[in-house]
PASEBA-1860 file (N, C-alpha, C; in nm, 3 decimals):
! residues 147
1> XXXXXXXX> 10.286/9.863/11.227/10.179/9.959/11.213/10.049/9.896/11.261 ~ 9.987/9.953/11.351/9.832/9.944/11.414/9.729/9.997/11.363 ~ 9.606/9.911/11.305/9.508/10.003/11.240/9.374/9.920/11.356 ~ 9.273/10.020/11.335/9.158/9.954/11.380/9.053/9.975/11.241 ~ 8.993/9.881/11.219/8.869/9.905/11.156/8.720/9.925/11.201 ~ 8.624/10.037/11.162/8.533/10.013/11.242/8.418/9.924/11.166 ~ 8.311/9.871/11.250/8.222/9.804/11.205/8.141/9.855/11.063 ~ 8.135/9.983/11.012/8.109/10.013/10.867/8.221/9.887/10.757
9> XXXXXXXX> 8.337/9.945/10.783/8.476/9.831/10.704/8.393/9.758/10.726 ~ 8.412/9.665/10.815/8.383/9.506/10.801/8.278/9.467/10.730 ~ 8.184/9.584/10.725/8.051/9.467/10.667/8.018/9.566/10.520 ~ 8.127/9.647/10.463/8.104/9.677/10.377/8.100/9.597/10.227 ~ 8.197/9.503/10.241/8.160/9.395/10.158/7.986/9.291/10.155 ~ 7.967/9.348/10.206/7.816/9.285/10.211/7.696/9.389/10.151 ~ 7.771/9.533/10.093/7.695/9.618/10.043/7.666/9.604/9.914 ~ 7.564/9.658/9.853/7.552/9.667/9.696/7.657/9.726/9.671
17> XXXXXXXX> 7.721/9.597/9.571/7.839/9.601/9.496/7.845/9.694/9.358 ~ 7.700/9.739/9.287/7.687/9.806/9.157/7.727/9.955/9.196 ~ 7.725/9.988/9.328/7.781/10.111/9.328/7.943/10.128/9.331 ~ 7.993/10.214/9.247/8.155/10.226/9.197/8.230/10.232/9.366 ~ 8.147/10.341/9.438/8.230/10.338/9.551/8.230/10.253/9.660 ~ 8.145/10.176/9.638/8.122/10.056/9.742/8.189/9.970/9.655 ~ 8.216/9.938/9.574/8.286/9.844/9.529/8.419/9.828/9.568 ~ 8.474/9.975/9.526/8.619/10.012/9.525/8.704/10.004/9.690
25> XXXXXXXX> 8.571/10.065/9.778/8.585/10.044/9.930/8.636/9.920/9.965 ~ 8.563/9.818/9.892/8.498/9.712/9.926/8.672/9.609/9.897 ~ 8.705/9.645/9.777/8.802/9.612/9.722/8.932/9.622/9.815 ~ 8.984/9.761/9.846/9.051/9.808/9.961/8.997/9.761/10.061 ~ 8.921/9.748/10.114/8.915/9.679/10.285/8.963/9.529/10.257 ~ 8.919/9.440/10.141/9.005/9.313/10.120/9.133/9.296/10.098 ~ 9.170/9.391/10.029/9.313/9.418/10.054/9.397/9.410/10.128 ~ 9.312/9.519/10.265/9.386/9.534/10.382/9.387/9.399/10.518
33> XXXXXXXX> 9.274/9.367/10.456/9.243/9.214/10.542/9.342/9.126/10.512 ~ 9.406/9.127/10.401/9.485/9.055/10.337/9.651/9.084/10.440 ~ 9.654/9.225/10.408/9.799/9.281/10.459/9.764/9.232/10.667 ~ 9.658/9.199/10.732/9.649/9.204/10.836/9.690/9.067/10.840 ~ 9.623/8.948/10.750/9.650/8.779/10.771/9.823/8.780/10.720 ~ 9.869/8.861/10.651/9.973/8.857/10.620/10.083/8.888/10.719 ~ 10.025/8.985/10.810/10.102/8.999/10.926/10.187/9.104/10.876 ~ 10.154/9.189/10.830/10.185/9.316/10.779/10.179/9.422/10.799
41> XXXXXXXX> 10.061/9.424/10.865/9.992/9.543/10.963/9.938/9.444/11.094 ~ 9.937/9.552/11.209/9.883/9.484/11.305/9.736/9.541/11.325 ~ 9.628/9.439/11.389/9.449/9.462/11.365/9.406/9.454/11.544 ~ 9.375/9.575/11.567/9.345/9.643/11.658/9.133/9.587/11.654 ~ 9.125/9.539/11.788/9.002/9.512/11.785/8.919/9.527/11.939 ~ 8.803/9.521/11.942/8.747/9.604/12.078/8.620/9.524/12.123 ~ 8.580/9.568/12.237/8.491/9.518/12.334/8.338/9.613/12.251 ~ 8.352/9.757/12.159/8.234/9.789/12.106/8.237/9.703/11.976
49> XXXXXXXX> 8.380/9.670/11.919/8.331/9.618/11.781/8.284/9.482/11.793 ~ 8.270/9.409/11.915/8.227/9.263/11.921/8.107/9.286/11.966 ~ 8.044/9.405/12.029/7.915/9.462/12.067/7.846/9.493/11.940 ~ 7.886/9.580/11.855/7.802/9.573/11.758/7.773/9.487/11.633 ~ 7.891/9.416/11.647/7.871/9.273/11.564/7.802/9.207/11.607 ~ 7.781/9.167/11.744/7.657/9.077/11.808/7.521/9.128/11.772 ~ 7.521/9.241/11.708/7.345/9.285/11.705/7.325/9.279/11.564 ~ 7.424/9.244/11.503/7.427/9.184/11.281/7.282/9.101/11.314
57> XXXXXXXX> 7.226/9.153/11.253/7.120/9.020/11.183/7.124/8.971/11.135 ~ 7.206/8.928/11.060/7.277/8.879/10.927/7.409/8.755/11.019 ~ 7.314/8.665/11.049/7.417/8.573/11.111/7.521/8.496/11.054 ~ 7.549/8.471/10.951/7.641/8.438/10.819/7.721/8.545/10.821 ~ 7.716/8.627/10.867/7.807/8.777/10.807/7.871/8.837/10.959 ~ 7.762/8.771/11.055/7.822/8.783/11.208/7.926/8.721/11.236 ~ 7.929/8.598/11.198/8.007/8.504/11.252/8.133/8.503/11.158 ~ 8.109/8.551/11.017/8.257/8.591/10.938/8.300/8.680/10.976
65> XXXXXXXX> 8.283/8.779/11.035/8.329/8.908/11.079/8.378/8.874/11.190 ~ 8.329/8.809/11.324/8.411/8.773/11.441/8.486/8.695/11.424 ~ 8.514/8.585/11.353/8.658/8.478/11.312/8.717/8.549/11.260 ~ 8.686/8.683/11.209/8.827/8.723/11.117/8.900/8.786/11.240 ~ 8.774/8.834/11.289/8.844/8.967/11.395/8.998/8.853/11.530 ~ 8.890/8.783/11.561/8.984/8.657/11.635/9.046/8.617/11.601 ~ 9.086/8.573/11.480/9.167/8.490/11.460/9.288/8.555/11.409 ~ 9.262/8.711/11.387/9.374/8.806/11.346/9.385/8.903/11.447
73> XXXXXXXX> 9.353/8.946/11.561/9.354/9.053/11.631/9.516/9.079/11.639 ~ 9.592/9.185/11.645/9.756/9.171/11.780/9.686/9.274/11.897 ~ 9.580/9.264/11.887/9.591/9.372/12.026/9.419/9.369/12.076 ~ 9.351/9.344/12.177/9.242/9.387/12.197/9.182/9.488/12.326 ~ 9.124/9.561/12.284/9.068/9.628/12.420/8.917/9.596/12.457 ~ 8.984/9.575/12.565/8.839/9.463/12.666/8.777/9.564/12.725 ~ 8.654/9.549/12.773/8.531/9.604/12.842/8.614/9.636/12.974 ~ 8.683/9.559/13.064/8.750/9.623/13.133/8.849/9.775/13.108
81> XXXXXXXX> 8.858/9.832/13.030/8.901/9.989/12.981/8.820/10.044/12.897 ~ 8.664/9.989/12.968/8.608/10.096/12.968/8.564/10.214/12.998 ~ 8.568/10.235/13.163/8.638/10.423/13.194/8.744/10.487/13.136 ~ 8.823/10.402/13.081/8.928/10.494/12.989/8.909/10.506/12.854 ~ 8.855/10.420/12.814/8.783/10.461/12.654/8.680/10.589/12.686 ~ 8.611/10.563/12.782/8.499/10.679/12.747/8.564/10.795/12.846 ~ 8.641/10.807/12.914/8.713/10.924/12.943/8.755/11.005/12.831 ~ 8.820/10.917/12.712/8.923/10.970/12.574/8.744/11.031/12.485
89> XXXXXXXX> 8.647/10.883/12.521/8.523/10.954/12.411/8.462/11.074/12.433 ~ 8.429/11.135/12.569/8.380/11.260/12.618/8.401/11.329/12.537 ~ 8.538/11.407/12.514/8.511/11.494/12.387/8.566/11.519/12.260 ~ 8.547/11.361/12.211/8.484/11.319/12.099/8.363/11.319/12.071 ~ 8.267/11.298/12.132/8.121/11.329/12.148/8.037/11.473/12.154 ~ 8.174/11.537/12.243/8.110/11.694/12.246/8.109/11.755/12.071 ~ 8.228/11.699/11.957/8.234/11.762/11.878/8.160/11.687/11.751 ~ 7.999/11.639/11.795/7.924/11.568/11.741/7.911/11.430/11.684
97> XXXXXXXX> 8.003/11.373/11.717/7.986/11.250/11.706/8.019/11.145/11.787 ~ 7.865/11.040/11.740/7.783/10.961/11.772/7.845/10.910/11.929 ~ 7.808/10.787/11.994/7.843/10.798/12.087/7.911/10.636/12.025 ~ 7.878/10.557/11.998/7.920/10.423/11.980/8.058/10.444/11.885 ~ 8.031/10.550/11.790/8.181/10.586/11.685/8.284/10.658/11.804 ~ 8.241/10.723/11.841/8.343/10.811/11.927/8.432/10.676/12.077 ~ 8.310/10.577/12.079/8.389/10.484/12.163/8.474/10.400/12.050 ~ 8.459/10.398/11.955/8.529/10.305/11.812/8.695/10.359/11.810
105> XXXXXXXX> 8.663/10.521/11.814/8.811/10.596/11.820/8.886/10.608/11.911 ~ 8.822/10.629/12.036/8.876/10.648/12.152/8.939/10.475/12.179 ~ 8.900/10.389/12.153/9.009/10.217/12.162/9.082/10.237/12.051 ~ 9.072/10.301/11.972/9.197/10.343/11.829/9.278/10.400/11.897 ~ 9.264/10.504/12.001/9.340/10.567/12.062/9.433/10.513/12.153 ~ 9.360/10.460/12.250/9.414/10.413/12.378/9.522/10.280/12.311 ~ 9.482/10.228/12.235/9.547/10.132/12.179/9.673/10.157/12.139 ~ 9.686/10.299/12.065/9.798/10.369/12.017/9.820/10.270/11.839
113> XXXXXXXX> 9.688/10.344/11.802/9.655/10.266/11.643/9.735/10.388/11.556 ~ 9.826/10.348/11.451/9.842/10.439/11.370/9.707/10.514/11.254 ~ 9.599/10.434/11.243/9.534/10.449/11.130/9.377/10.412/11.215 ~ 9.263/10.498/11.171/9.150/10.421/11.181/9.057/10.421/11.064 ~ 9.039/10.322/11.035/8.982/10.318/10.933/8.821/10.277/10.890 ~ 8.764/10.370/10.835/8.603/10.376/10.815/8.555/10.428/10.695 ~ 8.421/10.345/10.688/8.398/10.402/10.539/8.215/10.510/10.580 ~ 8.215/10.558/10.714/8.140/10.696/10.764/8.168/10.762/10.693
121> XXXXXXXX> 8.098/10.882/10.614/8.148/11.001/10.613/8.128/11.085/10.718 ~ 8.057/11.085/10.758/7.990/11.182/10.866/8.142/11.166/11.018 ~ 8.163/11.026/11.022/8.290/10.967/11.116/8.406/11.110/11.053 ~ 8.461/11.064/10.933/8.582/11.093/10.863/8.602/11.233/10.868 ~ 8.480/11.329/10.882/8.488/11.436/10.949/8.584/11.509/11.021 ~ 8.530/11.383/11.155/8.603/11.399/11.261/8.735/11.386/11.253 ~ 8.820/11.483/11.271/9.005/11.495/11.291/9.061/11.561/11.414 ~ 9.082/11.489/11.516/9.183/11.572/11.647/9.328/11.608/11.580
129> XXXXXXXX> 9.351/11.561/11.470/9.472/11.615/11.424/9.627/11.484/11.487 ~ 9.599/11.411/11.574/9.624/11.284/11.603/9.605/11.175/11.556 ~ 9.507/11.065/11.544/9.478/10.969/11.503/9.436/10.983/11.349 ~ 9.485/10.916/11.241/9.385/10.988/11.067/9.274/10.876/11.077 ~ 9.170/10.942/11.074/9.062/10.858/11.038/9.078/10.864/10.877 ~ 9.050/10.774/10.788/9.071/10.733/10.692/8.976/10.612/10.580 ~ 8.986/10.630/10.456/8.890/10.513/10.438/9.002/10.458/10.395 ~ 8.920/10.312/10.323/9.005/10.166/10.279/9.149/10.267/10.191
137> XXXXXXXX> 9.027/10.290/10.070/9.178/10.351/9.963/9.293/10.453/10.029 ~ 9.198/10.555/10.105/9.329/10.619/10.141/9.439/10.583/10.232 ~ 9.426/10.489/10.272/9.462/10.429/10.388/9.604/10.353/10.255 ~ 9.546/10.249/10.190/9.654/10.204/10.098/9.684/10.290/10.001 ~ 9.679/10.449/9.956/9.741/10.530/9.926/9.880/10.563/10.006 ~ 9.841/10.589/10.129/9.929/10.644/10.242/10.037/10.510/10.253 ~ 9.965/10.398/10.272/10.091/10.306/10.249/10.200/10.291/10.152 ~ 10.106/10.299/10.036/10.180/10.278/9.914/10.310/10.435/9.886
145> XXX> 10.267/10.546/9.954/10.337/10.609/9.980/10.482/10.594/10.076 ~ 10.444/10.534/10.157/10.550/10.551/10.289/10.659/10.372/10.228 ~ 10.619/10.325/10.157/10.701/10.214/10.134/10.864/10.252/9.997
END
């Protein structure tokens, strides 16, 4: 199984933790980091998510986020497929969203990710009825289901 995470996941552990749902997020995305080093799931990673990790200000939190991403990827999509990512993003974009999320899904896509996973709401919205965008928990709901 192929998931991608987008850059919300990753740095959600770095959010105020006193809120129940950032916690709980927070909890599930470690989880799943866990099932990815475990080699359990496979971790789908991209030429935007190393783009917008490079602009973290938070250089302690940059550089944990790209060793994880490297040192666990099974699959990456490089800047070279980028006319085909943004061929798939076009209209993803027409149906309002953002332009950097819609390139996040469209390498979920091309990749052929079972799961993408984000903790957007405004993202989670978005459903072609193909790919489930998903957050942390539901994501290990759906697992905990299918096992």
């Amino acid at each position: 199984m192929k998931i991608y995470l987008d850059n919300c996941c990753y740095n959600r552990p770095y959010d105020d933790q006193s809120q129940i749902r950032i916690s709980l997020e927070t909890q599930a995305k470690l989880y799943i980091q866990n099932l990815v080093k475990d080699k359990q799931i496979e971790l789908v990673t991209s030429y935007i998510l190393e783009y917008e990790n490079g602009k973290n200000k938070f250089g302690k939190r940059k550089q944990v986020i790209a060793e994880f991403m490297e040192t666990n990827e099974s699959y990456y999509v490089g800047v070279e497929r980028d006319s085909d990512v943004a061929k798939i993003a076009e209209p993803i974009m027409q149906t309002g969203v953002k332009e950097k999320d819609a390139f996040h899904v469209a390498c979920a896509i091309l990749a052929k990710c079972d799961y993408f996973i984000t903790t957007d709401d405004r993202l989670l919205k978005y459903q072609d009825g193909g790919l489930p965008l998903v957050t942390p928990e539901e994501f290990i709901r759906r697992m905990e289901v299918g096992r």
